[in-house]
KEMI-206160 format. One record per residue (C-alpha): residue in three letters; x, y, z. Coordinates in pm, whole numbers, plus 50000, padded with zeros to 5 digits. Layout:
N
ALAXYZ...
END
This chain:
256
UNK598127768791788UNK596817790391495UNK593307801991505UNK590727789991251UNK589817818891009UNK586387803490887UNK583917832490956UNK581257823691247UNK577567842491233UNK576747830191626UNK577227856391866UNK578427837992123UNK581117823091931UNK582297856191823UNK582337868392218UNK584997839592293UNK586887842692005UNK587407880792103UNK587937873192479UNK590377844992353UNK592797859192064UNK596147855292059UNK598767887892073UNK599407893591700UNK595107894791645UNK594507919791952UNK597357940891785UNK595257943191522UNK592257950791697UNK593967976691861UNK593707996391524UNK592148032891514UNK591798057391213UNK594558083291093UNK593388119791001UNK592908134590678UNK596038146490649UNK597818118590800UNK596378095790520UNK596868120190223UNK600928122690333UNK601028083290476UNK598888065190221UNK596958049990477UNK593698047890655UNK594338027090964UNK597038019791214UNK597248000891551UNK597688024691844UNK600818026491995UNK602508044292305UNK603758085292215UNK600928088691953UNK598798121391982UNK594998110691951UNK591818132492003UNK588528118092069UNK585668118491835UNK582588103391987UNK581298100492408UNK581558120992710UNK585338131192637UNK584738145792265UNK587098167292133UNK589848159992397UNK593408160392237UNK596248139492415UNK599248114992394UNK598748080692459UNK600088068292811UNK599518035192805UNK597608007492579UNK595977977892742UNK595677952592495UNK593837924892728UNK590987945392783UNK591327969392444UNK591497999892594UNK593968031892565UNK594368056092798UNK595558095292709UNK597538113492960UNK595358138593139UNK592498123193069UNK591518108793419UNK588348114793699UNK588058118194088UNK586988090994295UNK584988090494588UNK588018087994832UNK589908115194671UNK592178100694428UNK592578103794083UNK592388074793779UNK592768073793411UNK589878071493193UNK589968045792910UNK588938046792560UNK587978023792303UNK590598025892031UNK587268026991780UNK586408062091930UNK589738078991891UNK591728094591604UNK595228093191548UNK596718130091503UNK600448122691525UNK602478094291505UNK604908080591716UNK607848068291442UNK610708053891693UNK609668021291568UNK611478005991256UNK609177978491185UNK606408006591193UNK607838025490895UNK608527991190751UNK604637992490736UNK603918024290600UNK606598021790352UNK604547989190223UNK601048008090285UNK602058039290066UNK601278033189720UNK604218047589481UNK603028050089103UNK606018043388861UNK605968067788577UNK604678051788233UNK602658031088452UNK598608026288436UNK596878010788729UNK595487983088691UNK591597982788615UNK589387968288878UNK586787943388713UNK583057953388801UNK581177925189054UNK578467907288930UNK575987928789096UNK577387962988927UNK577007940588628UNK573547928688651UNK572597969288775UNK574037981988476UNK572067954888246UNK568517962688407UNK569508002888334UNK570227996787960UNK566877970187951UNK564838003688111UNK566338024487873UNK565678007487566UNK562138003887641UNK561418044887693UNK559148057087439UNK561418079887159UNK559728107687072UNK558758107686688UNK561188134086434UNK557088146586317UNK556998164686579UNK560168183086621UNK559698191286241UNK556648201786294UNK557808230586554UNK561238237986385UNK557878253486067UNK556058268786302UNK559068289486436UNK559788297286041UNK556348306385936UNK556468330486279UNK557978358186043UNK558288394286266UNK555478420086162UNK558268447586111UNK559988431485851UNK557058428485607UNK556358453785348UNK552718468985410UNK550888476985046UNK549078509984961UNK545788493485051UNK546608485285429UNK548458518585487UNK544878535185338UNK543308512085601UNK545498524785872UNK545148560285792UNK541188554785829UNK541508535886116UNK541518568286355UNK538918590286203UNK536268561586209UNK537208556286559UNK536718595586640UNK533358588986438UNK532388562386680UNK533548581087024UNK531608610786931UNK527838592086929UNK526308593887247UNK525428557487396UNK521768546887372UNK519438554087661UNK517818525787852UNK514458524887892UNK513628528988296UNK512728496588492UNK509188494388649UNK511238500188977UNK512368531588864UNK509128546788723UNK508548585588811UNK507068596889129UNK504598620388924UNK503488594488773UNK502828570689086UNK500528600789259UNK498078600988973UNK497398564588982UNK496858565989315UNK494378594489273UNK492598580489059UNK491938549989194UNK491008568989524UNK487478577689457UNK486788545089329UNK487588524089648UNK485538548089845UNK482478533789953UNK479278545090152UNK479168544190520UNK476088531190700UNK474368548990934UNK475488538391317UNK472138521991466UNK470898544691747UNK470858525192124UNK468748534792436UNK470538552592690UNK471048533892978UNK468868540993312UNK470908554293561UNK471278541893950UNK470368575394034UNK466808574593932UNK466288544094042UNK467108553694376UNK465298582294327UNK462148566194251UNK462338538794571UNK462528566894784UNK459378582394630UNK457048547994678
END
């Protein structure tokens, strides 16, 4: 019984379909990429995995690890490389698998007629005097392309005044060198030194000093003068009785 090729979105569905496809889809599945080289000589991009192939790993743990291919396991889609195994617990030794997905195919195994039957189909041979045959843009390269020549069409174009008004302004620009001077403006030159000798040779006008910076001379006499005038007239300190002093009083008690 054929499968049903009508694409299904649920998950689940997809899970059984993949746990229950038939030998000639797992085959397929089975598929890993060739390298550069093997697709530039082959003329293709993809092959299923088969026994004797060299393969190299490209992505997990293993990366990098270069090996032929031992066996191939379709029912659980898995290869395993030869000398790619681990250490158990107990001591013995067991093959590590690989997901055909994470491998690369580096050499291939060509005992296999039917296998070069599908290369020889894969490769694409160009007959001489022949064009290929030009692939029609989608609708949404279409509708991309439209929108671009809509933007386009609406950008502001920059008015011709303007260029034309630069391309004068680089014309009236003439160099200095190439214009003739006249008698009067090599006169003018000529004079041009002497009054500037003229000029260097008067001394620079003195400014007048700040109040800050008045001289000290000048300072002392103010301060003279003004001297006499603050001075003022002392009064005369008011005379006080002396005191009596314990002695005498003592003095006089002992008298009585």
């Amino acid at each position: 019984m054929m499968q049903e090729t009508k694409r299904v979105k649920n998950p689940g569905k997809q899970r059984k379909r993949l746990f229950n496809a038939p030998a000639h889809i797992r085959h397929k599945l089975m598929a890993a990429p060739l390298s550069s080289e093997l697709t530039a000589s082959r003329g293709a991009k993809t092959l299923p995995v088969r026994k004797g192939d060299t393969v190299r790993i490209q992505r997990g743990d293993n990366k990098g690890f270069e090996g032929k291919v031992s066996r191939v396991d379709p029912k659980n889609f898995r290869v395993y490389l030869e000398g790619l195994t681990r250490e158990k617990v107990d001591g013995t030794n067991i093959f590590i698998s690989v997901h055909p997905s994470k491998i690369q195919i580096r050499n291939l195994n060509l005992d296999d007629k039917r296998r070069k039957e599908v290369l020889g189909r894969k490769k694409e041979i160009e007959k001489p005097g022949q064009e290929k045959a030009k692939v029609k843009p989608t609708k949404k390269v279409e509708k991309a392309q439209a929108k671009i020549a809509e933007i386009e069409e609406e950008k502001p174009v920059e008015p011709e005044v303007a260029k034309t008004t630069k391309e004068e302004e680089l014309v009236e620009k003439v160099p200095e060198e190439t214009v003739e001077k006249t008698s009067d403006e090599v006169d003018t030159e000529e004079e041009a030194p002497v009054a500037k000798k003229a000029i260097a040779k008067k001394p620079a006008a003195k400014k007048p000093f700040a109040k800050k910076d008045e001289a000290p001379e000048a300072k002392k006499k103010l301060a003279e003068e003004e001297a006499p005038a603050k001075k003022t007239v002392k009064a005369p300190a008011k005379k006080t009785a002396p005191k009596p002093s314990t002695k005498s009083k003592v003095s006089k008690e002992g008298g009585q």
